[in-house]
C-alpha positions as CSV (number, residue, x, y, z in Angstrom):
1,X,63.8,102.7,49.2
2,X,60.7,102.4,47.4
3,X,58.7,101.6,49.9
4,X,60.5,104.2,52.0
5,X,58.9,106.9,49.5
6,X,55.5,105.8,49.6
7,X,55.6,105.9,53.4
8,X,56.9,109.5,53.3
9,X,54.4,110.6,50.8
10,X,51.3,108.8,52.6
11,X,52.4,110.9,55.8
12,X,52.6,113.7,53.8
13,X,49.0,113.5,52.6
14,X,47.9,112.9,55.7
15,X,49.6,116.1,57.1
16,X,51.7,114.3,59.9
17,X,55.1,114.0,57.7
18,X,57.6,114.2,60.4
19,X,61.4,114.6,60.2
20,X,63.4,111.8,59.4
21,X,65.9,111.2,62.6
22,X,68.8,112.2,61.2
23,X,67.3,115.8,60.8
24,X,65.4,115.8,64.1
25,X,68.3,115.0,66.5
26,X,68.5,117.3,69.8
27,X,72.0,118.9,68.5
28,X,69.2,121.1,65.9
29,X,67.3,122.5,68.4
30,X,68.1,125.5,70.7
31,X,67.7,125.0,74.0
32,X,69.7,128.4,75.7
33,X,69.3,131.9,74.9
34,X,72.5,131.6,73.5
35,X,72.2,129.2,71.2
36,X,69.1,131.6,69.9
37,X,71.3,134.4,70.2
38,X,73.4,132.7,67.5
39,X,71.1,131.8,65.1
40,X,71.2,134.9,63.0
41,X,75.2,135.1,63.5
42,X,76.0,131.1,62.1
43,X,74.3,132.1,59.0
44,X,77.0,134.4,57.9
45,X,79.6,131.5,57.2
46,X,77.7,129.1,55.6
47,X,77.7,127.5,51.9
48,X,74.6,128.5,49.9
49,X,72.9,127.0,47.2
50,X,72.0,130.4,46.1
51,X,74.1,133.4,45.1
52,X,72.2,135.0,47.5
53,X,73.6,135.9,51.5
54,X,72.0,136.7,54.6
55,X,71.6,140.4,55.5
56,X,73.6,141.4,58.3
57,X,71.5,144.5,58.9
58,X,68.3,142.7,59.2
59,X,65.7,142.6,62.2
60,X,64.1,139.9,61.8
61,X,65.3,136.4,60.6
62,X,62.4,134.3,58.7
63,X,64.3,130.3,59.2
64,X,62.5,128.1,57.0
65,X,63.4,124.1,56.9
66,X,62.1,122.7,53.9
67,X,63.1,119.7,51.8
68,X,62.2,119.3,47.5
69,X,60.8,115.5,48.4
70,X,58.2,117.6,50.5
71,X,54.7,118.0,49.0
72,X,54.2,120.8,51.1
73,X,57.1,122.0,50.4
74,X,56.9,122.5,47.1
75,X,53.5,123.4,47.6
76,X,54.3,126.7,49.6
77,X,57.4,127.6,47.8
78,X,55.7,130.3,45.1
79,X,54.0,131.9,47.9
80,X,57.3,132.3,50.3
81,X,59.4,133.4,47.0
82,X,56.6,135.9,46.7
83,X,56.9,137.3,50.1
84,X,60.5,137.2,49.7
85,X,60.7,139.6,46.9
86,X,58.3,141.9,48.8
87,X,60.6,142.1,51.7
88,X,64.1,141.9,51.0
89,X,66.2,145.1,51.9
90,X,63.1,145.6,54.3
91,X,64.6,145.1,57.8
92,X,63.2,141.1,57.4
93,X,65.7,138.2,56.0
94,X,64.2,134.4,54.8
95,X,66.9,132.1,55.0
96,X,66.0,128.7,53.8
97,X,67.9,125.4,56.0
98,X,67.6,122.7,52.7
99,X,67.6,119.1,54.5
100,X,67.7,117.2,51.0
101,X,70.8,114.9,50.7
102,X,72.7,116.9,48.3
103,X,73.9,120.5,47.0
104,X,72.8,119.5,43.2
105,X,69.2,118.0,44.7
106,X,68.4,121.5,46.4
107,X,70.4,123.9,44.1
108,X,68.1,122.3,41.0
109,X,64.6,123.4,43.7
110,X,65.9,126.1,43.9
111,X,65.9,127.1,40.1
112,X,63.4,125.2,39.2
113,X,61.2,126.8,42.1
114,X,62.8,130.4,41.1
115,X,63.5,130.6,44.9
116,X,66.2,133.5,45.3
117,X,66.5,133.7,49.2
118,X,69.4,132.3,51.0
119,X,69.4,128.5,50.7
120,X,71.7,126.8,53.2
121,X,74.0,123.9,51.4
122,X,72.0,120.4,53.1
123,X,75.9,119.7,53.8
124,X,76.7,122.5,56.1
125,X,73.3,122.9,57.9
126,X,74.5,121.1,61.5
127,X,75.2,123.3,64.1
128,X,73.1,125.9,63.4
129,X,69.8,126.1,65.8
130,X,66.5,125.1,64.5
131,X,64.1,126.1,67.3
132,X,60.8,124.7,65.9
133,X,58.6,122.6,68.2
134,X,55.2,122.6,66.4
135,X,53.4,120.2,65.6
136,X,54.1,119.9,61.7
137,X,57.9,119.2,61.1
138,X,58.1,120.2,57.6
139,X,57.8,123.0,56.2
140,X,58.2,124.8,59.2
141,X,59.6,128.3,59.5
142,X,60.5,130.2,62.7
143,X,60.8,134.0,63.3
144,X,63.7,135.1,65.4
145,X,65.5,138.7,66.1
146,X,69.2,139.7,66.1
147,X,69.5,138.3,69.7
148,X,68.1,134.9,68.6
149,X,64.7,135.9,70.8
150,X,61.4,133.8,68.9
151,X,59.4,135.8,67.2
152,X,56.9,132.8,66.3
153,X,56.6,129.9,64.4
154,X,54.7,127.9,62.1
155,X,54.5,124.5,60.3
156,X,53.0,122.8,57.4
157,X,50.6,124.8,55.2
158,X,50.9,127.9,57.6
159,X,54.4,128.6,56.9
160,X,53.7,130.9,53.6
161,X,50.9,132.8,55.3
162,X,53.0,132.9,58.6
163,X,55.7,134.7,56.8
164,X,53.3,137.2,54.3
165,X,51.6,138.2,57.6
166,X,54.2,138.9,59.9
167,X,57.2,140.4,58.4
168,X,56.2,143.7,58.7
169,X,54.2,143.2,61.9
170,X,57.5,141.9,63.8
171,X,60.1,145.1,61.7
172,X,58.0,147.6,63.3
173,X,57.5,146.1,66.6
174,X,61.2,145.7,67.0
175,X,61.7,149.2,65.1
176,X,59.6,150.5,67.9
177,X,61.1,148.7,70.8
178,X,64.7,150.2,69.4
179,X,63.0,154.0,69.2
180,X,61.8,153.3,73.1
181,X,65.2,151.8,74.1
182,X,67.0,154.6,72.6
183,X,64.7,157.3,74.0
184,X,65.3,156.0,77.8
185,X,69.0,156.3,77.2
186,X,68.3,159.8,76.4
187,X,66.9,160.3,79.5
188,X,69.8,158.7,81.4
């Protein structure tokens, strides 16, 4: 185990701290449009670390994987509980998939890191559809709207900035697109 930790922290400081198996398998990754399309919806009956819930009247859902025994991680976590203060009840939901082993391990981050997003319980995560494929496994974060269509993605020490710079960008572009869709039914 010990030397287990070493080799995950090593990889970590070199920037090429992948997923361990067990959280990488193919079953996490959507491959159809309508495993995306059900993305948003399969976070509604989860178990949450947090008190806090998903927003069933958001735009855009922010997915962030993450882990406590992440440098990174923890690293990026101020800046994304930031963000996440700035816009919640703005059309643009964070939830947070925790891949440590247990509900205490991730519930204590989650105080300790004063991070008051939606944290999926590491025990109910499976199933739901994780469709990151950069290069950096952890953190990584990917954008998605209500029908599960990606937004974008990042990984690593991008995820924080990812998320501060393109909430708003991706509200009002899918704001937009719903102003435009409802205009040409108008014309119908």
């Amino acid at each position: 185990m010990k030397y287990l930790l070493y080799l995950l922290t090593f990889a970590a400081l070199l920037g090429t701290a992948t997923l361990p198996a067990t959280y990488a398998s193919s079953n996490d990754i959507a491959e159809t449009e309508e495993e995306l399309a059900a993305v948003p919806l399969s976070l509604q009956s989860r178990r949450y670390v947090t008190k806090a819930r998903p927003k069933l009247d958001a735009k855009v859902y922010f997915i962030y994987q993450s882990r406590y025994m992440c440098p990174r991680c923890v690293a990026e976590a101020p800046a994304i509980a930031a963000t996440y203060k700035k816009m919640k009840g703005k059309g643009a939901e964070l939830v947070m998939l925790n891949i440590d082993q247990d509900d205490k391990t991730a519930a204590t981050w989650a105080k300790k890191a004063k991070l008051r997003f939606p944290i999926v319980s590491p025990t109910d995560r499976a199933g739901i559809p994780f469709p990151y494929n950069g290069p950096n496994a952890l953190p990584c974060m990917v954008a998605v709207d209500v029908y599960g269509n990606k937004l974008g993605e990042a990984g690593g020490t991008e995820v924080a900035d990812f998320l501060a710079k393109n909430w708003k960008k991706f509200v009002k572009e899918i704001k937009k697109e719903e102003k435009e869709e409802a205009r040409d039914k108008d014309k119908d």
